[in-house]
C-alpha positions in Angstrom: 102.5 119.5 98.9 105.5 117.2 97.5 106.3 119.7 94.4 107.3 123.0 96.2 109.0 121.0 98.6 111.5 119.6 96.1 111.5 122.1 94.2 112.9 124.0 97.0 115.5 121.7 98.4 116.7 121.5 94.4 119.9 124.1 95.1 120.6 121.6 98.3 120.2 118.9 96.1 122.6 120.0 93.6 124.8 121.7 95.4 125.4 118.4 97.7 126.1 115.5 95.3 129.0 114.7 93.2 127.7 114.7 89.6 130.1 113.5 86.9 130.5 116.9 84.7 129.1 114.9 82.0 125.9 115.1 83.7 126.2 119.2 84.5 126.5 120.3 80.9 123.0 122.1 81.3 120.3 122.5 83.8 118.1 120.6 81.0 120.1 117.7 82.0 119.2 117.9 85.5 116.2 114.5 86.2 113.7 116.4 87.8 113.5 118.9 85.1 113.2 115.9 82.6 110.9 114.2 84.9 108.7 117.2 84.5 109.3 117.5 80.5 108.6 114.5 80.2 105.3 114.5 82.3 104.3 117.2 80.2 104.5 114.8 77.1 102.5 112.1 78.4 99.9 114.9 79.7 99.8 116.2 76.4 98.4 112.4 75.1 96.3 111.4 78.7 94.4 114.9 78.7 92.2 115.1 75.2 92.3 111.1 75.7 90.4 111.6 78.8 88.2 114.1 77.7 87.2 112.0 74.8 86.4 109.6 76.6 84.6 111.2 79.2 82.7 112.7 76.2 81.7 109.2 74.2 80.7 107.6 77.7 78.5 111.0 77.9 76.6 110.5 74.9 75.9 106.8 75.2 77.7 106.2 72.6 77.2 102.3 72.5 73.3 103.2 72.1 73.8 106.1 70.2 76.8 105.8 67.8 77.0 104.5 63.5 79.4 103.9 61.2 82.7 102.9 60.3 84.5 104.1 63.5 82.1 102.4 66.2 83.8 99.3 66.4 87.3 100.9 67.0 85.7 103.4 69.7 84.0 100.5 71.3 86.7 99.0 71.7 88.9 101.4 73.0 86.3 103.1 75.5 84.2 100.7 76.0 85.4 97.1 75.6 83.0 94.0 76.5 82.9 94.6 79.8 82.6 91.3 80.5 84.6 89.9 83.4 86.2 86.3 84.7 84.6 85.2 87.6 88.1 84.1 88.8 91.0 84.9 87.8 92.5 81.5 87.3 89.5 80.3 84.9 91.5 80.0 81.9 91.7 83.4 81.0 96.0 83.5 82.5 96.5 80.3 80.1 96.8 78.5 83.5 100.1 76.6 83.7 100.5 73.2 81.5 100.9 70.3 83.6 103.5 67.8 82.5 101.5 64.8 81.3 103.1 61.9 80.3 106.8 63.4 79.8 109.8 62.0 80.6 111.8 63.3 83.5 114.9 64.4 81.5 112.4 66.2 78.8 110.9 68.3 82.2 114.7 68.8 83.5 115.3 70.3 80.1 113.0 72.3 79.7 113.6 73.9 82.6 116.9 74.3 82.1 116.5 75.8 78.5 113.8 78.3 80.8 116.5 78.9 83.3 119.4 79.8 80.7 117.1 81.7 78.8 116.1 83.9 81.8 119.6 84.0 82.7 121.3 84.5 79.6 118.3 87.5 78.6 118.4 89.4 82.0 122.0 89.3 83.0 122.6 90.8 79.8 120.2 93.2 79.8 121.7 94.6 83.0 125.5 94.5 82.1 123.9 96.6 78.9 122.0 98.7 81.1 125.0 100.1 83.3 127.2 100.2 80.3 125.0 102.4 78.3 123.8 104.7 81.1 127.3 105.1 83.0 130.1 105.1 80.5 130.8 107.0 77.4 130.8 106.4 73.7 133.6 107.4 71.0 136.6 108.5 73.9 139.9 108.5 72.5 143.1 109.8 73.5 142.6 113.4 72.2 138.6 113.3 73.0 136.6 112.1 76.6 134.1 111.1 74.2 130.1 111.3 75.1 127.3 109.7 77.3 123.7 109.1 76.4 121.7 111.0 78.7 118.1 110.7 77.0 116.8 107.4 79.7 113.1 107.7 77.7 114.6 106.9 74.5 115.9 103.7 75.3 112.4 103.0 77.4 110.8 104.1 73.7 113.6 100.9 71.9 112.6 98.2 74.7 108.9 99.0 74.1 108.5 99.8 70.5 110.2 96.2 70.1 108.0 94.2 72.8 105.3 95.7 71.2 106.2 94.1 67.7 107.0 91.1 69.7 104.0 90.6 71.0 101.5 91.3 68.3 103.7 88.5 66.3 102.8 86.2 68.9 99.3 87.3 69.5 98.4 86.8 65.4 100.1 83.6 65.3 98.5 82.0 68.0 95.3 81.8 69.2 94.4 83.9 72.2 91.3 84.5 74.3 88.8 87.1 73.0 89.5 90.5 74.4 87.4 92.1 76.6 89.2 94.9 78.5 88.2 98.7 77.1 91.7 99.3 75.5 92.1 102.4 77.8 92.4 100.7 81.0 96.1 99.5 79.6 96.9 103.2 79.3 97.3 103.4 83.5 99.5 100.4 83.5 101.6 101.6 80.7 102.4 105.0 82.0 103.2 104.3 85.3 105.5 101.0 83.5 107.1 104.1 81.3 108.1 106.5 84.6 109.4 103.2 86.4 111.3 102.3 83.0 112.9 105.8 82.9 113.6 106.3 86.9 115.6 102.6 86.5 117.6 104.4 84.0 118.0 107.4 85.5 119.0 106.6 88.5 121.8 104.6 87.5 123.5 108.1 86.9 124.0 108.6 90.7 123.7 105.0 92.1 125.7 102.1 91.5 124.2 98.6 89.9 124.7 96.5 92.8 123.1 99.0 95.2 119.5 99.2 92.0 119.2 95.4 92.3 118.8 95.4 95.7 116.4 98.1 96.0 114.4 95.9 93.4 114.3 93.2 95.7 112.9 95.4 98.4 109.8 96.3 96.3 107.9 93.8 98.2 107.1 96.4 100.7 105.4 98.8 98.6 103.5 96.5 96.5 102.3 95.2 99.7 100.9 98.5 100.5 99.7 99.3 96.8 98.0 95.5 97.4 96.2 97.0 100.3 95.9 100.2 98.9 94.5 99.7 95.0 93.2 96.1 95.3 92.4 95.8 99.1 94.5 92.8 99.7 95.2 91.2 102.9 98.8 89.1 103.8 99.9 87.1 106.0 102.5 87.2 108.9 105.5 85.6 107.1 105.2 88.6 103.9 105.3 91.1 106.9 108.4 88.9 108.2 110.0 88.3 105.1 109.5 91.9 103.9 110.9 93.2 107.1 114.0 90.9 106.5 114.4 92.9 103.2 114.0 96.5 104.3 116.8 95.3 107.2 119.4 93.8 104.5 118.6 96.9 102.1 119.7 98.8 105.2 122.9 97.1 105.7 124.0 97.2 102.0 123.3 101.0 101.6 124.9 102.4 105.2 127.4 100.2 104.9 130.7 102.2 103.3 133.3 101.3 101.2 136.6 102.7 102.0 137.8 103.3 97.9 134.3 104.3 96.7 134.0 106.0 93.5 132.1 109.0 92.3 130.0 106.2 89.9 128.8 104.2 93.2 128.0 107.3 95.7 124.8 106.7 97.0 123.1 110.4 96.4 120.1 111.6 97.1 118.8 111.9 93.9 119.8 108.1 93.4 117.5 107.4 96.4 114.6 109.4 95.0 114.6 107.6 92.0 115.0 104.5 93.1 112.0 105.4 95.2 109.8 106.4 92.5 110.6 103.0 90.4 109.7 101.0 93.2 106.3 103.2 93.6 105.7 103.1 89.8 106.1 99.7 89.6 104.8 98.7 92.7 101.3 100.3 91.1 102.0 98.9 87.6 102.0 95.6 89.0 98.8 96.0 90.9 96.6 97.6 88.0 97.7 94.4 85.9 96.8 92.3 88.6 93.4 94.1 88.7 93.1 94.1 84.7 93.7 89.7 84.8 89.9 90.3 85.9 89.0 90.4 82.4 89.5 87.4 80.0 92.7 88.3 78.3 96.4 86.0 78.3 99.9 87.6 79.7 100.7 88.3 75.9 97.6 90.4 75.2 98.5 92.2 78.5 101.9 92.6 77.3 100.7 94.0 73.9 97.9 95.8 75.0 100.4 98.3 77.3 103.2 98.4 75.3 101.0 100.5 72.4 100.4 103.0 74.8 103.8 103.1 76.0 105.2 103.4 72.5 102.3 106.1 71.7 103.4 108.0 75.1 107.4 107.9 74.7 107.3 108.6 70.7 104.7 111.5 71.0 107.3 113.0 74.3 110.3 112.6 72.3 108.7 114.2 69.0 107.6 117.2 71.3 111.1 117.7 72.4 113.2 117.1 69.1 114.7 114.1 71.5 113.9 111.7 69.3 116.0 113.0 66.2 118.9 113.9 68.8 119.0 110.1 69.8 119.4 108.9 66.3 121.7 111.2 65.6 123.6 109.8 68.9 123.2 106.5 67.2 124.5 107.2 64.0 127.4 108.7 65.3 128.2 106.0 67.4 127.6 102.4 66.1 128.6 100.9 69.4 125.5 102.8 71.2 123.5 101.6 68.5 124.7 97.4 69.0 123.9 98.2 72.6 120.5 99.7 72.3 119.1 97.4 69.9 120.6 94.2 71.9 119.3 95.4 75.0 115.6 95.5 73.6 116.3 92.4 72.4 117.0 91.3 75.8 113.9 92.9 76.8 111.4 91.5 74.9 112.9 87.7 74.8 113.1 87.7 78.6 109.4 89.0 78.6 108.5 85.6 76.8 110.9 83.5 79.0 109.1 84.6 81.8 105.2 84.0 80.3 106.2 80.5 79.0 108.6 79.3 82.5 105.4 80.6 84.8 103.2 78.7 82.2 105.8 75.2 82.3 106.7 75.2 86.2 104.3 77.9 88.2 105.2 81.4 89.7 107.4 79.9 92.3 110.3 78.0 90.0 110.0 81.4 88.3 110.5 83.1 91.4 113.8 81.0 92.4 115.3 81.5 88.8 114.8 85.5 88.9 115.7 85.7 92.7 119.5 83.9 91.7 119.3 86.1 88.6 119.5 89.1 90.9 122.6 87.8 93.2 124.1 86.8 89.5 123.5 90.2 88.4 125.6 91.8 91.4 128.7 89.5 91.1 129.2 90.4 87.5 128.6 94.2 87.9 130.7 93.7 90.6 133.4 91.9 88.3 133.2 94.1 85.2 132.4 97.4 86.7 134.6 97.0 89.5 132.1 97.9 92.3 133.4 97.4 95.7 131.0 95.5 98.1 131.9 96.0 102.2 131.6 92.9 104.7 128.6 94.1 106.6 127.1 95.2 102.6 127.8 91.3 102.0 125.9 90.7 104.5 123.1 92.9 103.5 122.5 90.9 100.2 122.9 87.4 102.3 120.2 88.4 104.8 118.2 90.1 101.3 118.1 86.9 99.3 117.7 84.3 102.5 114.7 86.6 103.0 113.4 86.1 98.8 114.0 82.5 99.2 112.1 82.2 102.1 109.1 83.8 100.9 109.4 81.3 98.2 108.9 78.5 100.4 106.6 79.7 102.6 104.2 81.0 99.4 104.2 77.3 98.5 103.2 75.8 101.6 101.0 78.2 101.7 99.5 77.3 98.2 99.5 73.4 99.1 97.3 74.1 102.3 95.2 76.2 100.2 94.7 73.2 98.0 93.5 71.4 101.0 90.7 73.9 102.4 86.9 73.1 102.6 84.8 74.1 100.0 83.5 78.1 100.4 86.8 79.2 102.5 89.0 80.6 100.3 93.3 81.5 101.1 94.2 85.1 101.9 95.9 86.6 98.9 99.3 87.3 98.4 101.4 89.4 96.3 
């Protein structure tokens, strides 16, 4: 029902935003003809996948099949299938508690965890807007040229978290795996679309404007809670979440009176933006669901990011992307500083994050990342030169009171939880 209907407002659609000429060179640079190009990539892997599957769980294979490869197509089809009763029984390397440390070793550490965070992700993001909004080799004779291909770079971040964390996970000893490998594949392409729609859509939308769309995510994980996992919440994450969607509104509606073609809100920015916030909203959930089995965040990590890397590599091989990208890079060595720093950023942020939730718990975590996101805006705002109105000002204030007080009342929350009678048990959250 969706696909005609966007494919018929598409003339509309183009016809009605202000797209950089950079970004009209051919209708193959259009997004939702690369969406579909790319869809046809990942289809191209998924398909037989699934039919093999569907074929080896056919046959019985675990009763049925011999030799050399029965171990490997065990594992990938069929796993242990054994499951964690809970999913704080060990199997999420439950946080360390301090025990007998020193105050100023504790206020080090998390200050070493809140720098790291900082340092990875605010980096990432200046990276991110620089790479997919300006352009590489201009002089005064030549404009010079943008990078347009958003699934490459989601192939860089990947191909080096993946290395990352099969390091980790063969240097250190991790719970034995359970989870049939295929189960990861779900999480990984609906991580790969969000990856690419966050790149994408900073083509049409400003920085400041994706951040805070990021924050309002809360809403639709909510519903992909209630949706994939059957959660139930309470009144303050309807509250709180309400708060968001209103501060969201303020920011977006609000106009600035010397805006620039780079920070027009279009409607293919909104779409985007839409479909990272549904992608990830799902991606979140299915891992959520996948914690059943025994497995740490690393192995989770590494167990998605080889089917991202087999997804985006196969894609860009089937569109000669691939080789266009390194060309890109080897003409431009600035490109290629930025690319490789911002996987970098990637994948040591990704380990920040496992080891702060591991030191403090989810909520420090939660505080660092939420200031990481009002960071994030002031220096876009600062190098990029985005213009923010009063009443958008306002937007963010009432966006990250809102975060902050879903912090707090998460942790009461978890305190009275604490405190409940044996066989009563706390209403989820997100």
């Amino acid at each position: 029902f969706c696909l005609p209907l966007v494919l018929a407002s598409l003339p509309t659609m183009a016809a009605g935003e202000e797209i950089t000429p950079a970004l009209q060179d051919s209708w193959g640079d259009f997004w939702l003809f690369r969406f579909f190009v790319n869809a046809a990539g990942y289809a191209s892997i998924v398909v037989p996948g699934f039919l093999l599957i569907q074929y080896f769980k056919r046959r019985n294979y675990l009763e049925t099949g011999r030799g050399i490869c029965f171990p490997v197509i065990k594992s990938c089809v069929f796993g242990s299938e054994v499951k964690s009763v809970h999913q704080d029984d060990g199997s999420l390397s439950p946080r360390a508690e301090p025990t007998e440390s020193s105050t100023a070793r504790q206020v080090f550490k998390l200050l070493f965890c809140a720098a790291g965070l900082q340092a990875s992700y605010l980096t990432w993001g200046v990276l991110q807007e620089r790479v997919m909004t300006r352009t590489y080799g201009a002089t005064e004779t030549d404009p010079g040229e943008k990078f347009k291909d958003s699934q490459f770079l989601v192939f860089m971040n990947r191909i080096l978290a993946f290395t990352v964390a099969g390091l980790y996970c063969a240097l250190t000893k991790q719970p034995r795996h359970g989870a049939p490998m295929y189960k990861y594949s779900f999480a990984s392409l609906s991580n790969i679309l969000s990856s690419w729609c966050q790149y994408e859509a900073l083509k049409y939308i400003s920085f400041p404007t994706q951040v805070l769309a990021k924050a309002s995510k809360v809403i639709p994980v909510m519903m992909m809670g209630k949706l994939v996992s059957r959660k139930s919440y309470e009144y303050w994450e309807y509250l709180t979440a309400a708060l968001i969607s209103v501060g969201v509104s303020m920011f977006l509606l609000s106009s600035a009176p010397h805006r620039t073609v780079s920070t027009v809100t279009t409607f293919s920015g909104v779409v985007l933006l839409a479909g990272y916030i549904i992608f990830d909203s799902f991606t979140s959930n299915w891992q959520d669901a996948l914690f059943t089995y025994k497995m740490s965040p690393v192995q989770m990590m590494f167990g998605v990011n080889v089917f991202s890397c087999l997804f985006t590599v196969g894609s860009l091989l089937e569109q000669g992307a691939l080789l266009e990208s390194l060309r890109f890079m080897a003409r431009h060595s600035e490109f290629a500083a930025h690319a490789v720093l911002l996987s970098v950023c990637s994948a040591c942020g990704q380990l920040f994050i496992f080891y702060t939730i591991n030191q403090f718990g989810a909520a420090v975590f939660t505080i660092i990342m939420t200031l990481r996101q009002a960071f994030a805006i002031l220096l876009s705002c600062l190098i990029y030169g985005h213009t923010v109105t009063v009443v958008g000002g306002l937007g963010i204030a009432v966006v990250f009171v809102a975060l902050f007080l879903r912090v707090y009342a998460r942790s009461r929350m978890k305190k009275r939880s604490k405190k409940l009678p044996p066989g009563e048990t706390p209403v989820q959250k997100v």
